[in-house]
C-alpha positions as CSV (number, residue, x, y, z in Angstrom):
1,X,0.0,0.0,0.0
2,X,1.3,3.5,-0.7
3,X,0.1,6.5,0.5
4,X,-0.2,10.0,-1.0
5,X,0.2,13.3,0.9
6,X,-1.1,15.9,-0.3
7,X,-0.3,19.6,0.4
8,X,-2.1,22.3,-0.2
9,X,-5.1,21.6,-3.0
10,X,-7.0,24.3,-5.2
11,X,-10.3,22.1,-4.8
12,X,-14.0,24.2,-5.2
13,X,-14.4,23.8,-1.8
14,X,-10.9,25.5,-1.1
15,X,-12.1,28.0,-3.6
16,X,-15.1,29.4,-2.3
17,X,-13.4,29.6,1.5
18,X,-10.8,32.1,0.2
19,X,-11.5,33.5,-2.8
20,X,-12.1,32.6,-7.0
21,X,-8.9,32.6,-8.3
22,X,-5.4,31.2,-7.1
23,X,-3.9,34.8,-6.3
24,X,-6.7,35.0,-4.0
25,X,-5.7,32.1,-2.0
26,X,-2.3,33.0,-2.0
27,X,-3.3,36.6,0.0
28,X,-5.3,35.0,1.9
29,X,-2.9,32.1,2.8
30,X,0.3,34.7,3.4
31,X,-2.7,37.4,5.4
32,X,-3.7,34.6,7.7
33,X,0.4,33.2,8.1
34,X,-1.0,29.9,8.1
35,X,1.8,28.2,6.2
36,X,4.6,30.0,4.7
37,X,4.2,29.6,0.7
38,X,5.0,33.0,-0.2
39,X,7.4,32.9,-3.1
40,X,7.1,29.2,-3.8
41,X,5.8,28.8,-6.9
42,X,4.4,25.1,-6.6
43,X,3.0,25.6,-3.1
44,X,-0.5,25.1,-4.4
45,X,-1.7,22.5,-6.1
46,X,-4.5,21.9,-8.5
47,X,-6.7,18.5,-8.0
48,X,-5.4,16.9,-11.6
49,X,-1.8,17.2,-10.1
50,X,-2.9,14.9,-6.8
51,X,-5.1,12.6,-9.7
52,X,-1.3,12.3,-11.8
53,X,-0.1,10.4,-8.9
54,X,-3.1,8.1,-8.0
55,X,-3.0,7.6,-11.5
56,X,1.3,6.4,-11.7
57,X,0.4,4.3,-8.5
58,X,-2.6,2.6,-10.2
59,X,-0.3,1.9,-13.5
60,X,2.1,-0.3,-14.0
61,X,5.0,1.9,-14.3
62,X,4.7,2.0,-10.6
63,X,4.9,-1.8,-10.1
64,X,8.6,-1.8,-7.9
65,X,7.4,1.4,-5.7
66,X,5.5,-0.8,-2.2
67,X,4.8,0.9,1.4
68,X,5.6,4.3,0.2
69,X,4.5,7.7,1.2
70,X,4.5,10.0,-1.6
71,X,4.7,14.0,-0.5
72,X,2.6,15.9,-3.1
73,X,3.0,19.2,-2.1
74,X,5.6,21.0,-5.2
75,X,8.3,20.7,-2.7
76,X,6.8,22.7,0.7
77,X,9.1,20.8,2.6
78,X,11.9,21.1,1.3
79,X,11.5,24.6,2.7
């Protein structure tokens, strides 16, 4: 079993919480200091980006990769 980790995730939901568009979030993520994304590019995520990776686990290409968690989050913690 392998487990993916999302970060942060442009869904509707997320959406109409903080705003339409993606620079809206971002304001509202940096006003509220909840995580600090400011000038990381790949901070937020879109829903197809989280669906990629179910999608390489669920094909063969991933056949060797067992008991893994997967960080999607464009590299937050590498921060």
């Amino acid at each position: 079993m392998n487990v993916i980790c999302p970060g942060l995730v442009l869904t509707e939901r997320l959406r109409k919480r903080m705003g339409a568009t993606r620079e809206a979030v971002e304001a509202s993520v940096r006003a509220s200091d909840a995580m600090s994304i400011a000038g990381h590019p790949f901070a937020i995520g879109e829903p197809e980006d989280i669906a990629n990776v179910a999608l390489f686990l669920a094909s063969d290409e991933s056949r060797m990769i067992n008991a893994a968690l997967i960080p999607a989050e464009g590299g937050l913690s590498a921060y």
